[in-house]
C-alpha positions in Angstrom: 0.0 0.0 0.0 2.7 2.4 0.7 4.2 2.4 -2.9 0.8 3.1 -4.0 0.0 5.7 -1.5 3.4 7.5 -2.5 2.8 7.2 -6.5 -1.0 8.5 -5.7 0.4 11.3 -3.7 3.3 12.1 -6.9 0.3 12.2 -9.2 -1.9 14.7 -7.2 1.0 17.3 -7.0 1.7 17.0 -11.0 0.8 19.7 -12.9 -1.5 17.8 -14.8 -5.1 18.4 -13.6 -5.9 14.6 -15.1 -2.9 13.3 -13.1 -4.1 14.9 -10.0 -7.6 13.4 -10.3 -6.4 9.7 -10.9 -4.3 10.2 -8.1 -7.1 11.5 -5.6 -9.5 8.5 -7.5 -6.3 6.3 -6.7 -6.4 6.8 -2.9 -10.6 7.1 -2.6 -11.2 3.5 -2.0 -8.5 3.3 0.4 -8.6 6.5 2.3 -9.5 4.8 5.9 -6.2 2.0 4.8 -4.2 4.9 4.5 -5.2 7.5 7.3 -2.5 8.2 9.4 -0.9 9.0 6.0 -3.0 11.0 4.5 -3.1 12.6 8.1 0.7 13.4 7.8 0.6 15.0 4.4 -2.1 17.1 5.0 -0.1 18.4 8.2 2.5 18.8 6.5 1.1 20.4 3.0 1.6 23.9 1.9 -0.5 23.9 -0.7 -4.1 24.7 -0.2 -5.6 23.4 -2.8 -4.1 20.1 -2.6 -4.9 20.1 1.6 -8.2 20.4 0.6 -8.3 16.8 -1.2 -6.6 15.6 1.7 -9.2 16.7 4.1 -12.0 15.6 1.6 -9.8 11.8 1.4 -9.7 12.0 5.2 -13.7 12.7 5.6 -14.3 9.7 2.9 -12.1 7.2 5.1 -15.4 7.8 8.2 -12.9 6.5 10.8 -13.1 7.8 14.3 -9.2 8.2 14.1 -10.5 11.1 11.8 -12.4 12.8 14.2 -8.9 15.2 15.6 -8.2 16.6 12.6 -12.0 17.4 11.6 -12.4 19.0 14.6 -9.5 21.0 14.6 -10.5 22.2 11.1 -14.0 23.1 12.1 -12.2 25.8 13.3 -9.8 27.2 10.7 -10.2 30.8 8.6 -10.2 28.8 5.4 -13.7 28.3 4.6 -13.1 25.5 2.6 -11.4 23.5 4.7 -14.2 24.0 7.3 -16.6 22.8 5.1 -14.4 19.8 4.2 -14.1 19.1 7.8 -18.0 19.6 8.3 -18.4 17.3 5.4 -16.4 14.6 7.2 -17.8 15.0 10.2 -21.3 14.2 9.0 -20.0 11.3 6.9 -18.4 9.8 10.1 -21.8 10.2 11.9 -21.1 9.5 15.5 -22.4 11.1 18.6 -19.2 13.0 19.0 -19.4 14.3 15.5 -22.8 15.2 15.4 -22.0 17.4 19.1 -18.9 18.3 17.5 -21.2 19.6 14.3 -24.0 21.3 16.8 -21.3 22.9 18.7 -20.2 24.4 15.5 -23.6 25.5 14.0 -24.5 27.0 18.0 -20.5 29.0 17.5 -22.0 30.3 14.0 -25.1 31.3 14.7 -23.5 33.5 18.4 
């Protein structure tokens, strides 16, 4: 898995917007095999384009070893990634997420 995960990840920061999308559809079915990874390069990611893919692989993967990140990112200034991280959380669907997601909405609407 990990000399797929590292060709998917070469492919998503080509150039080439094909290349980028076989590489996010490369990782899709195996986002919650490859978490902690995905986990790692999104920490670790400059760009914000391709962090956003990350977050949307890590919401797809509906692990509770998710739930960290997706809360953290509920809180950041990028809109998108709070949406990713919103997305994710409903996706995982657990009591914690769904408080996490209330929480959230009740912070919004203050």
């Amino acid at each position: 898995m990990t000399d797929t995960f590292r060709a998917a990840m070469r492919l998503m920061r080509k150039r080439d917007p094909q290349g980028q999308e076989d590489g996010f559809h490369t990782l899709l079915p195996v986002a919650s095999d490859v978490l902690p990874q995905l986990v790692e390069e999104y920490r670790a990611e400059p760009d914000p384009g391709l962090r956003r893919w990350l977050l949307e692989l890590i919401g797809e993967a509906r692990s509770t070893d998710a739930l960290p990140i997706l809360a953290q990112e509920l809180g950041s200034e990028d809109e998108s990634i709070r949406d990713w991280a919103r997305r994710g959380l409903e996706k995982l669907d657990t009591k914690e997420a769904r408080t996490l997601l209330w929480q959230d909405g009740q912070n919004r609407n203050d």
